[in-house]
N, C-alpha and C positions, 0 to 999 in steps of 0.2 A: 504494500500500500504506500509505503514511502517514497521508493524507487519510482510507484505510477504518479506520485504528487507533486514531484521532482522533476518528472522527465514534462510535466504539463505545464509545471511552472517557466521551464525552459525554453519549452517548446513557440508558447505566447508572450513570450518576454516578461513574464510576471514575476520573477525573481525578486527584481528589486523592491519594487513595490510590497511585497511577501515580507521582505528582510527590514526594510524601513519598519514595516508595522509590529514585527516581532522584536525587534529594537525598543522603539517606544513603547511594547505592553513593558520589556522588562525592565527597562528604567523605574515603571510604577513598582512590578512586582520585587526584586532586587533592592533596593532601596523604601517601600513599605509605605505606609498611607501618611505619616507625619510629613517625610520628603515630599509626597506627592501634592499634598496641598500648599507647600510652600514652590512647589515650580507653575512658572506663568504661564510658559510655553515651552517645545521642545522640537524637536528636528532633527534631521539629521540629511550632512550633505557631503558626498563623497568619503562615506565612513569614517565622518566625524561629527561625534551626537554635539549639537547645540543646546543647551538649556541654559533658559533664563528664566531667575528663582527670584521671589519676593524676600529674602531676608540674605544682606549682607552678610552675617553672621550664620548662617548655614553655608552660605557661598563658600569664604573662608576655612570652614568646618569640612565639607567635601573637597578642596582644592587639596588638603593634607592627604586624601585617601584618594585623588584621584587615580591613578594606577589601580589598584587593589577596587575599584567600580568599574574599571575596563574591564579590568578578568573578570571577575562577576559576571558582566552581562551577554559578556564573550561565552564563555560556561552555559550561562544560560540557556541560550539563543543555538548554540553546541557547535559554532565554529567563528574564526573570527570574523564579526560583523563589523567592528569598530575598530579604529588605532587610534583615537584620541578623543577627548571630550572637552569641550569650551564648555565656561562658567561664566555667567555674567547675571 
């Protein structure tokens, strides 16, 4: 079943679009509903997740772990989606 979901996604160019959206669930699910209500928006553009968060001091607070939330979502997602993450 995966192999046929894979080869569909392929086949119709839906990859990306696939992996964008699996990205942003796990930013929510990976990081938990506290984070999640403090980010504005999110995106992500040439595998690199963009989030913009309401509170400076969370900003700050994820900039220390940013590494250690790539592999997370990387993990996640179960291969690498992302190489880097902007914080603003």
């Amino acid at each position: 079943m995966s192999e046929a979901l894979s080869l569909f996604l392929e086949r119709y160019r839906l990859r990306r679009g696939f992996d964008d959206t699996l990205v942003l669930n796990a930013w929510d699910e990976v990081l938990g509903p506290s984070i999640t209500r403090q980010t504005a928006s999110k995106r992500l553009q040439n595998k690199v997740l963009i989030i913009q968060l309401d509170s400076a001091v969370v900003r700050k607070e994820l900039l220390m772990v940013k590494s250690k939330i790539i592999s997370s979502i990387n993990e996640h997602v179960g291969r690498e989606a992302i190489t880097d993450l902007h914080l603003f």
